[in-house]
C-alpha positions as CSV (number, residue, x, y, z in Angstrom):
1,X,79.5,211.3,-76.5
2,X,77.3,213.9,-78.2
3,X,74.7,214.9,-76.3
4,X,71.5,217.2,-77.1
5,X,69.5,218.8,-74.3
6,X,66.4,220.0,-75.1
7,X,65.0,223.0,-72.4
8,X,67.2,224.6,-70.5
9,X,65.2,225.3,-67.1
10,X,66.4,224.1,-63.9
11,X,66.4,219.8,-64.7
12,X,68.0,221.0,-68.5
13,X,70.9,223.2,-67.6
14,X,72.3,221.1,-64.5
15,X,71.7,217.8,-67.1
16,X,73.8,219.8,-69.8
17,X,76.2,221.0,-67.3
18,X,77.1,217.5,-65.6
19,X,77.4,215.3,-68.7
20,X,79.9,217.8,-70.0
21,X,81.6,218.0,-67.1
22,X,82.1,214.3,-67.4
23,X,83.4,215.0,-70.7
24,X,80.8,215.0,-72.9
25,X,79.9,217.3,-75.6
26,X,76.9,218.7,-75.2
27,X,74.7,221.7,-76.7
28,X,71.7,222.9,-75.3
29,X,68.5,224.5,-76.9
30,X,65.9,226.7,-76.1
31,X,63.5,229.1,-78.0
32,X,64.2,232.3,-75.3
33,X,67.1,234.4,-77.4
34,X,67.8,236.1,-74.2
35,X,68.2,233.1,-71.7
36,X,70.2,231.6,-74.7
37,X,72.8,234.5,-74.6
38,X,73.2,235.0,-71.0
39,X,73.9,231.3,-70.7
40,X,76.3,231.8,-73.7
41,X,78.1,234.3,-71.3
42,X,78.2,232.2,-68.4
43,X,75.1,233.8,-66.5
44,X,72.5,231.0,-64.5
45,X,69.3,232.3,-64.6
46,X,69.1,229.9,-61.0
47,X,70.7,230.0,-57.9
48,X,71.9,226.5,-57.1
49,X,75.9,225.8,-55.7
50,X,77.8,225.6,-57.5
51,X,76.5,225.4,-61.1
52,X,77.7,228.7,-62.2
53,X,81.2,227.6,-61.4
54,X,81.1,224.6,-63.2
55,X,79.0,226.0,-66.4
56,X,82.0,228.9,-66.6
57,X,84.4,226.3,-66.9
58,X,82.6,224.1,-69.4
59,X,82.0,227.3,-71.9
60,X,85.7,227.6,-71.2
61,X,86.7,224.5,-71.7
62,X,84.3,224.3,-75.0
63,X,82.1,220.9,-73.9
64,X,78.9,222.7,-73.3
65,X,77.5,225.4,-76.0
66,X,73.9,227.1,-76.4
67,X,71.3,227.8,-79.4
68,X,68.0,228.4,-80.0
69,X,68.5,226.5,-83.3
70,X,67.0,222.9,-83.0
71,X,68.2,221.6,-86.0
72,X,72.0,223.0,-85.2
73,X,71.4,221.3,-81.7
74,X,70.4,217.5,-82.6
75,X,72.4,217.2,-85.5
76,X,74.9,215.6,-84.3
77,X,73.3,214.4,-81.2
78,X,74.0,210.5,-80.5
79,X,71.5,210.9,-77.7
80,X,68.8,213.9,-77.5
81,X,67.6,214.8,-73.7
82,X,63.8,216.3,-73.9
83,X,63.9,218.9,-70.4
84,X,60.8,220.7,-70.9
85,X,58.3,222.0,-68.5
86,X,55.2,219.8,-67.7
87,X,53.4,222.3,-65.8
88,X,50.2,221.3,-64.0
89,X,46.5,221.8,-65.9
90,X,43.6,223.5,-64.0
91,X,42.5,219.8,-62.9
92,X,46.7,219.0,-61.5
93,X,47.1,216.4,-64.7
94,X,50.6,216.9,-66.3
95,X,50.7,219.5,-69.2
96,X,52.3,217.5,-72.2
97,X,52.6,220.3,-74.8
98,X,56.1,221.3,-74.6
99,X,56.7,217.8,-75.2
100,X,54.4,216.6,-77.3
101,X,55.0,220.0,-79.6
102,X,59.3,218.9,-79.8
103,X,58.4,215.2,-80.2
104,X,56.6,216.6,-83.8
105,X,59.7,218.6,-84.6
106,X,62.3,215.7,-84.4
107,X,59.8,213.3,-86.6
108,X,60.8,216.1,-89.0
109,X,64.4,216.4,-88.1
110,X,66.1,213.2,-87.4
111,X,68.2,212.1,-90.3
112,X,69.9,209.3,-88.5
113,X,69.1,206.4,-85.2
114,X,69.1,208.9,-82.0
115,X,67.8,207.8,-78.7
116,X,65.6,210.4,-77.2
117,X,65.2,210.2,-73.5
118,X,62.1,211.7,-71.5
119,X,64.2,213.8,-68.9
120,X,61.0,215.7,-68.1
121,X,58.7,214.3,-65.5
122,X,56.2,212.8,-67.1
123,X,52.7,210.5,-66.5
124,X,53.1,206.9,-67.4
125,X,52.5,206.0,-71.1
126,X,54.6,209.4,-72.1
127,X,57.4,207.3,-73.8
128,X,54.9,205.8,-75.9
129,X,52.8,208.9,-77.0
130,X,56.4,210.7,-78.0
131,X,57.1,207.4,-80.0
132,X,53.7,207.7,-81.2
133,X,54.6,210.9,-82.7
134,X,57.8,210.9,-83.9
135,X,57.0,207.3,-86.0
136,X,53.8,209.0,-87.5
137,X,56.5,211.5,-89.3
138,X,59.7,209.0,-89.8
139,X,60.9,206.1,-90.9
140,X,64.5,206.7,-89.6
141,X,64.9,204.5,-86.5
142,X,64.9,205.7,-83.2
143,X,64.4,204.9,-79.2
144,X,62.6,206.5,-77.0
145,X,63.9,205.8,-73.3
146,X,62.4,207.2,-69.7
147,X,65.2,208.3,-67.6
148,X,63.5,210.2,-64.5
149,X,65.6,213.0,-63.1
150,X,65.9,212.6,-58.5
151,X,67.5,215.8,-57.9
152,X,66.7,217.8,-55.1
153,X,67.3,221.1,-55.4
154,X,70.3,223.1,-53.4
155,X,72.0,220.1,-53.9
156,X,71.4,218.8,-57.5
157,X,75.0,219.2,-58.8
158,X,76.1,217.0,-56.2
159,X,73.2,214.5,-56.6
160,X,74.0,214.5,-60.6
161,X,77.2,214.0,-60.2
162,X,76.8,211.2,-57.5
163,X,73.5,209.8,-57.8
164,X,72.1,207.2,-55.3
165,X,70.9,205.6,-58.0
166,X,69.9,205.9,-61.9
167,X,66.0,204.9,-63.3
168,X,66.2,203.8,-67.1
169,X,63.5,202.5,-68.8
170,X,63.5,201.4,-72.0
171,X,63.1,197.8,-74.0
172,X,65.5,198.1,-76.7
173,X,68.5,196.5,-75.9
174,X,70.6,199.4,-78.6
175,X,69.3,202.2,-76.3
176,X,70.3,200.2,-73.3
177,X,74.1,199.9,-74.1
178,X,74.0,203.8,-75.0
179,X,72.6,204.7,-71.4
180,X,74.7,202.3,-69.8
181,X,78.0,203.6,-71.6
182,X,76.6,207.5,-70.5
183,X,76.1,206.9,-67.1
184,X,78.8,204.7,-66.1
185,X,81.3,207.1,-65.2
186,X,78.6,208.5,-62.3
187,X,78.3,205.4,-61.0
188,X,82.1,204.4,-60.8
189,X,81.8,203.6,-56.9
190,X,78.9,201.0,-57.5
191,X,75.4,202.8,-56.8
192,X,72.9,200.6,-59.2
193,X,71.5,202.1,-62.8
194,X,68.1,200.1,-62.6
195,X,66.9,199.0,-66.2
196,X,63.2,198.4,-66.3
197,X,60.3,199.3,-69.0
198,X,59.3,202.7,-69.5
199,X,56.0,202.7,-67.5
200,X,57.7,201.3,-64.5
201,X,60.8,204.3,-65.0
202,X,58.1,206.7,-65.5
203,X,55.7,205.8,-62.2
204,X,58.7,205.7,-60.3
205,X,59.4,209.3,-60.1
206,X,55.6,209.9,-59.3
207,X,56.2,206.9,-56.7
208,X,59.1,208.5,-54.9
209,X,58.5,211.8,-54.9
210,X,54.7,211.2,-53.4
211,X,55.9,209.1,-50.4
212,X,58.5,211.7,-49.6
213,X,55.4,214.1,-49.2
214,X,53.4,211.4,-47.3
215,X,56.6,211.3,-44.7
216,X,56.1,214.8,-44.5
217,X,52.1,215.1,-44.4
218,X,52.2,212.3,-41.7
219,X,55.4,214.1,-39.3
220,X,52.8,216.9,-39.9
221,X,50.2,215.1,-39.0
222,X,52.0,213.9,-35.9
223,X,53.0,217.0,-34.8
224,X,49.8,218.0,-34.3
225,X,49.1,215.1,-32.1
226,X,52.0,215.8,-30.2
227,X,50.9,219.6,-29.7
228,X,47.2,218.4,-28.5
229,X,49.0,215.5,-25.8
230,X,51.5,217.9,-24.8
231,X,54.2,215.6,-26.7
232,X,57.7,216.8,-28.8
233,X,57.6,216.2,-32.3
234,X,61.5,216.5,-31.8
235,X,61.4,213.8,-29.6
236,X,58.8,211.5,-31.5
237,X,61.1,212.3,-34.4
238,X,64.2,210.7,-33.2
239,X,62.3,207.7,-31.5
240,X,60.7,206.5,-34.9
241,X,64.2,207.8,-37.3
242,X,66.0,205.2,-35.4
243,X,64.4,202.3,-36.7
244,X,66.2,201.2,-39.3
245,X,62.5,200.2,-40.9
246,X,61.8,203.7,-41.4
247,X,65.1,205.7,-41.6
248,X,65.7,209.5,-40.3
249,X,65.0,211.3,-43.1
250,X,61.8,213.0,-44.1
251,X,60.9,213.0,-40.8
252,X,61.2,217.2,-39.7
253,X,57.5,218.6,-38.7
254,X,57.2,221.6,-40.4
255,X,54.8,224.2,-42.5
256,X,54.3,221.6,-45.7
257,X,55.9,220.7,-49.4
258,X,56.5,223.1,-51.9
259,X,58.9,223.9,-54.9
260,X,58.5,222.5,-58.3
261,X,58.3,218.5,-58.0
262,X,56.3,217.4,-54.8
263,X,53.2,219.3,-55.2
264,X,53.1,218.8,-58.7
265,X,53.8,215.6,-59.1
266,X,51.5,214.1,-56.1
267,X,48.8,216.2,-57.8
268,X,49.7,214.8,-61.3
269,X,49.5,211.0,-59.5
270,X,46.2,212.0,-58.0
271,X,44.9,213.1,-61.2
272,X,46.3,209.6,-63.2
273,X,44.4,207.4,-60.0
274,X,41.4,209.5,-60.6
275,X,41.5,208.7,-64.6
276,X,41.8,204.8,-63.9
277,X,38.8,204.6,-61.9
278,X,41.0,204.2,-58.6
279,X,41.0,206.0,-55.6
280,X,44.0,207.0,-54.3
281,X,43.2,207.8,-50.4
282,X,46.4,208.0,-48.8
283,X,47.5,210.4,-51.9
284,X,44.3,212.6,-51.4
285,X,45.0,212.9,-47.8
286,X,48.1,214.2,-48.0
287,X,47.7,216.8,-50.5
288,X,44.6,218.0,-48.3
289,X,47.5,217.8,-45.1
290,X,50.2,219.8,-46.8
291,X,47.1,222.4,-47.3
292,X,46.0,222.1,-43.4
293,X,49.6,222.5,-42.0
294,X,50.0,226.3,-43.5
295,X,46.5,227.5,-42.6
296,X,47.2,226.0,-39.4
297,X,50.4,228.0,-38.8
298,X,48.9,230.8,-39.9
299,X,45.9,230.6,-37.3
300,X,48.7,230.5,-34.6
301,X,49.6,234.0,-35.7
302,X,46.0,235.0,-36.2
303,X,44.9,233.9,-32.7
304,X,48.0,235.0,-30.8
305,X,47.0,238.8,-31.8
306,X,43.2,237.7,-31.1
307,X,41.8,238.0,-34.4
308,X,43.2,241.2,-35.1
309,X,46.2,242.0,-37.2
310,X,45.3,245.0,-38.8
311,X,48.7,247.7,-38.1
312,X,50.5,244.7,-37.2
313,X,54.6,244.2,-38.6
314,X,55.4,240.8,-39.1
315,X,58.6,240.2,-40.4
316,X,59.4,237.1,-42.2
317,X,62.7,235.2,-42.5
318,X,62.6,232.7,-45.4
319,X,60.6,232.8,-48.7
320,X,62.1,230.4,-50.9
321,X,60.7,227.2,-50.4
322,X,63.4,224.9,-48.7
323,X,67.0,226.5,-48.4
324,X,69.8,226.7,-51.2
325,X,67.4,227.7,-53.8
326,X,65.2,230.5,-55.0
327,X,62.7,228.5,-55.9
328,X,59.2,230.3,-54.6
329,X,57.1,228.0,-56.7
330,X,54.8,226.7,-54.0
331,X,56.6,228.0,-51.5
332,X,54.2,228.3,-47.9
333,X,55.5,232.2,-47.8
334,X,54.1,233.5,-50.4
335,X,50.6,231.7,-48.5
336,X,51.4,233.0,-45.2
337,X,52.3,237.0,-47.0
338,X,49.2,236.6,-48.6
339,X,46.9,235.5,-45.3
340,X,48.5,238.7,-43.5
341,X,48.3,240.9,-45.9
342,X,44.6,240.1,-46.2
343,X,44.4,240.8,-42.6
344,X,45.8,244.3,-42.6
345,X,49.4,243.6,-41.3
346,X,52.4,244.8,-43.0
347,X,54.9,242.3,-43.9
348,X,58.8,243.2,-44.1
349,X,60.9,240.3,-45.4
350,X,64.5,238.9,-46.3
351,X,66.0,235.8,-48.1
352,X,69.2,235.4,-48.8
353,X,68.5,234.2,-52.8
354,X,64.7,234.3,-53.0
355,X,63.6,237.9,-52.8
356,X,63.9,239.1,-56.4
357,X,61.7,235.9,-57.0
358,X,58.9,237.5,-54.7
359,X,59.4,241.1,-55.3
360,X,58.1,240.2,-58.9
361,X,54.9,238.7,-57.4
362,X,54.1,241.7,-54.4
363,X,56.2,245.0,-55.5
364,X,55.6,247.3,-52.5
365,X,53.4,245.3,-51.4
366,X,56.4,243.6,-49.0
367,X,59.2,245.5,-47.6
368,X,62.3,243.4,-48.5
369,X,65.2,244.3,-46.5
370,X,69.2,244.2,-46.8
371,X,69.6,241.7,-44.4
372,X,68.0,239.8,-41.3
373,X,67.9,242.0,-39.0
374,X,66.9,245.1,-40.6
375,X,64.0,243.0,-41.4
376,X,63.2,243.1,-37.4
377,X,63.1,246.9,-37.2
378,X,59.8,248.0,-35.4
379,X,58.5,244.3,-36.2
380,X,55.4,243.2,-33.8
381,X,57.0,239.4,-34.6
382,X,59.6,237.0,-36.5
383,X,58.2,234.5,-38.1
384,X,60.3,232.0,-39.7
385,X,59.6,230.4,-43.0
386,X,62.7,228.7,-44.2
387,X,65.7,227.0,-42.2
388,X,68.4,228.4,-44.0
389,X,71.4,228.1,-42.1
390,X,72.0,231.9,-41.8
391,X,69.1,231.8,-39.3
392,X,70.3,229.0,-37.1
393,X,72.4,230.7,-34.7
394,X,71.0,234.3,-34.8
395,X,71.9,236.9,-32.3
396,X,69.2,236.9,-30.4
397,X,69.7,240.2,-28.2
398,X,69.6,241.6,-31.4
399,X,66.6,240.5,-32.1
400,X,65.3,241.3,-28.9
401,X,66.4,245.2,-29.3
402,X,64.7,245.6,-32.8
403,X,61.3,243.7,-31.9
404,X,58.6,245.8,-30.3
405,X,57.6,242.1,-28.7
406,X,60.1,238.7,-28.1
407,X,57.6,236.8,-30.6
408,X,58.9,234.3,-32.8
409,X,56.5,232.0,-34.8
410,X,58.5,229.2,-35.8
411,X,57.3,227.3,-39.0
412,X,60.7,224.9,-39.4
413,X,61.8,223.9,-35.8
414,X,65.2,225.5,-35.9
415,X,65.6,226.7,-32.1
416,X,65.6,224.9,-29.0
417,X,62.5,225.4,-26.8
418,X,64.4,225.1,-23.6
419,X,67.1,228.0,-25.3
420,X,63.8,230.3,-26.0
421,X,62.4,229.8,-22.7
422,X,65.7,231.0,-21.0
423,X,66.1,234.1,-22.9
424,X,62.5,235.3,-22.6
425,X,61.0,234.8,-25.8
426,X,57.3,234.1,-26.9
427,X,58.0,230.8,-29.0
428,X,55.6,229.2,-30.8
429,X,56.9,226.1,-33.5
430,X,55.4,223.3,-34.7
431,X,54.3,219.9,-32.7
432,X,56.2,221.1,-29.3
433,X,55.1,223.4,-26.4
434,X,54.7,227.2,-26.6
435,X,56.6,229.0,-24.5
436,X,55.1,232.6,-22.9
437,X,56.6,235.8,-22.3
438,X,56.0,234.7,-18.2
439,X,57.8,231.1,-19.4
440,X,54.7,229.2,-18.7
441,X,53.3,226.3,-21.3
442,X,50.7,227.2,-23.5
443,X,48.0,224.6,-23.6
């Protein structure tokens, strides 16, 4: 099939790249000349496994091609995939420009039926306001379809290419057949494509993606509780997973959401409640949570040095905001570098993919280092920010050596408590006892 992908940010160039993989031919478009020609050359402007590999060998194997010409791009599109940014507005409502603006440009454009599919997350009623636009300019016939992307990021070539499940929403029974035939071959082992209208496709993303967070806000939330009873999150954790009501995953106390989908999509959800006269309480709370749960680390820091962090080194591990990505949008770092710079403490930092990402925020600002460890040198503390697997099984004498103090402020969980207590270390995480330098609780 011929397949147009409009956009070519993180959702657009994994879309492009996966259908042709499957053997599709696809050509991507987007207005920056220079992200057009490093794609054109094999470069990802992302880190995520393994999507350079499998880009290279598309532009090898000629399935996937780049332009900044729209009309080259949809021309011979049988189905046109609209990847654009929807960025939140000053009041967290969806930004529909990108959109809306393209929608205009294929009224113009179309010469012949195409099914145009809302990749983009989008509020619900966005299918309609793109048909809206493209009928007031055409007479051709078209279909406008909502197909919601659920890929999580670090492992979104992997969830493309073996999805849990596919969202389509559309009522014409011509676009139907056309997303059916597309997405077959992803689904060859039996996971479901759901067909529904588009309003249902389109509140579904919002829908998933904002009781992921409220998992989250409420292990948070727990944690807490569990660090005021003298209880272990851990613990807690692996007593509610195993009901197989509620399921194991989502369920890791931590230092909040970030990255490009929850935040802006619960906000975008709290913003479409607000505009229907409905008050979305359980939606508002945990936005306000996610909030709470990074100040709330960084007191720990604030009131372990009394108030007074001015000279202090902290060193951070972890700036992206989960692991396998360098996504910093949203990312609790760039909160917690910004609360301790405010203080007066220097901040040295490393990330294995993230730190070019930052640097362009905080310049010198933040000292980032070659590697872990040089991160520690003449550090007052570690704190830890993300649990990428580099940072599970650490050597800990040698982070002992390069401290000036065995402090470790740990935002994600990923040491044992009993481990830290045997070798000495200040250890402070979330939702399970602190342990002292003299190996006494912390109440």
């Amino acid at each position: 099939m011929k397949i147009a992908v409009i956009g070519t940010g993180y959702v657009g160039l994994v879309t492009g790249t996966c259908f042709a993989e499957s053997g599709n031919d696809v050509i991507c478009v987007d207005i920056d000349e220079k992200k057009v020609a490093a794609l054109k050359a094999g470069e990802v402007p992302i880190y995520e496994p393994n999507l350079d590999v499998m880009l290279e060998r598309n532009i090898r194997q000629g399935r996937i091609h780049f332009t900044t010409n729209l009309v080259e791009g949809i021309e011979e599109a049988q189905v046109i995939f609209l990847a654009l940014p929807t960025p939140p507005g000053e009041d967290g409502s969806a930004d529909l420009s990108y959109v809306l603006n393209v929608a205009q440009d294929l009224g113009d454009l179309i010469k012949e039926y195409k099914v145009i599919v809302n990749k983009s997350t989008v509020p619900v009623g966005t299918a309609d306001l793109v048909r809206e636009v493209i009928e007031a300019k055409t007479s051709i016939p078209f279909d406008v379809v909502s197909n919601p992307e659920f890929l999580r990021e670090g492992a979104a070539v992997s969830d493309f290419m073996k999805p849990d499940r596919i969202v389509v929403g559309t009522s014409s029974d011509k676009a139907r057949q056309v997303m059916k035939t597309l997405y077959e071959p992803f689904v060859r082992q039996g996971n479901p494509i759901f067909f529904m209208d588009e309003r249902s496709s389109e509140l579904t993303k919002y829908a998933a993606n904002s009781y992921l967070a409220t998992r989250i806000s409420f292990m948070n939330e727990m944690a807490n509780m569990c660090e005021k009873l003298g209880a272990d999150v851990d613990m807690v954790r692996l007593g509610m997973g195993s009901d197989s009501r509620i399921g194991k995953r989502f369920l890791f106390a931590g230092i909040g959401y970030g990255g490009s989908c929850f935040p802006k999509d619960v906000m975008a959800l709290q913003r479409t409640s607000k505009k229907e006269g409905y008050d979305f309480q359980i939606l508002n709370s945990v936005i306000d949570v996610n909030q709470l749960q990074r100040e709330r680390f960084f007191q720990k820091i604030h009131d372990f040095y009394k108030g007074d962090l001015k000279g202090k080194k902290i060193a951070l591990w972890g700036l992206a905001f989960k692991p396998n990505t360098d996504d910093i949008r949203e990312a609790p770092a760039t909160y917690i570098i910004d609360e301790l710079l405010k203080a007066g403490a220097t901040v040295s930092a490393y990330d294995p993919e993230a730190m070019e990402n930052v640097k362009a925020i905080y310049g010198d600002k933040v000292e980032f280092c070659e590697d872990q460890y040089s991160a520690l040198t003449d550090a007052d503390a570690l704190v830890i920010v993300t649990e990428w697997h580099v940072f599970r099984t650490p050597d800990f004498d040698k982070i002992a050596n390069s401290l000036k103090e065995k402090v470790i402020f740990d935002g994600r969980n990923i040491y044992h408590v009993h481990e830290m207590k045997e070798k000495g270390f200040y250890y402070n995480s979330i939702g399970r006892e602190t342990i002292s330098f003299v190996n006494e609780k912390i109440n």
